[in-house]
Each structure stands twice: as C-alpha cells, then as structure tokens.
C-alpha positions in Angstrom: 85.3 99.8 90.3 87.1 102.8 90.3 90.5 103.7 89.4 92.1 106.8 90.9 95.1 108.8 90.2 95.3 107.2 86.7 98.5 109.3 84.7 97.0 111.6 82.0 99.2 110.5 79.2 97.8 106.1 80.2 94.3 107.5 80.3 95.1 108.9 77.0 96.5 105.6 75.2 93.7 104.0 77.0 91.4 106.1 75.1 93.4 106.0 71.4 93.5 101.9 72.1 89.7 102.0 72.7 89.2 103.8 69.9 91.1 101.7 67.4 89.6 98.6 68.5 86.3 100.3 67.5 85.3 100.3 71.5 84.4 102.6 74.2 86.8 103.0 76.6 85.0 101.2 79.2 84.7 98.1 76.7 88.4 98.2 75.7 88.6 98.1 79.9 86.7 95.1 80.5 87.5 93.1 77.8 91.2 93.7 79.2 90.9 92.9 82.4 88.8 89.5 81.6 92.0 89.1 79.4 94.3 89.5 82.1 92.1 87.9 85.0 92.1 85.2 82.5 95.8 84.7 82.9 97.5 83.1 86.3 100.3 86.1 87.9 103.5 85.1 89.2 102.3 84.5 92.3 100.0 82.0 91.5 102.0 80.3 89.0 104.6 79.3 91.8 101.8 78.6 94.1 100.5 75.9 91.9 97.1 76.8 91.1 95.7 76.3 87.7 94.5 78.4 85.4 90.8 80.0 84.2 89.5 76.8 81.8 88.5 78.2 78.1 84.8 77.3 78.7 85.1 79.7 81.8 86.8 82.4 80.0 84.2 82.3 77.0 81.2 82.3 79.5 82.4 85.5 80.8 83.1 86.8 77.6 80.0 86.1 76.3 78.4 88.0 79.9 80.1 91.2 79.3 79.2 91.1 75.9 75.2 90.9 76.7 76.1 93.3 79.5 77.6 95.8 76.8 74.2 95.2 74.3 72.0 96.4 77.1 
C-alpha cells in the first residue's frame, strides 16, 4: 500500500507520533490502521453490520507484531 500526495506537515506528525510511541513510522502506521479497521465507519454502523470481535482484533495484532520481529 501506498499513499500519495501525503501533506508535508501530516507526514511530519506522522513521524514525531511514531517516534514518541518508540515506533518506526511504518509501525505507528499499521498498528493505526488495524486500530481504525478495527472500528465500524458511519456507513456501516447505519447498515447494520457488526463489528471486528476482540479475538479477531488480537489475532491481527499479534500477526503484525511477528510480521514487525522478522
């Protein structure tokens, strides 16, 4: 995945987040988009569908962490 046309001062808070968290950036990335993949957008909250279970959340934490010790 690529992201393109990303606004010099985000990539730069991007970067000062990673940092603090004791991450790389590309960490701080995933970990944030599992986060937010995690969660169910407005969309699919008025559509009715239900939500990422725990158990499948922490399985694909627990991926990208092995995936980040290789």
């Amino acid at each position: 995945m690529n992201i393109k046309d990303l606004d010099d001062d985000v990539a730069r808070r991007l970067k000062e987040q990673a940092a603090a968290a004791g991450l790389s950036v590309q960490q701080y990335l995933r970990n944030e988009l599992t986060r937010i993949a995690s969660r169910l957008s407005p969309a699919e909250l008025s559509s009715g569908r239900k939500p990422m279970s725990r158990a499948e959340f922490l399985a694909i934490r627990q991926r990208l962490r092995g995936a980040d010790d290789a």
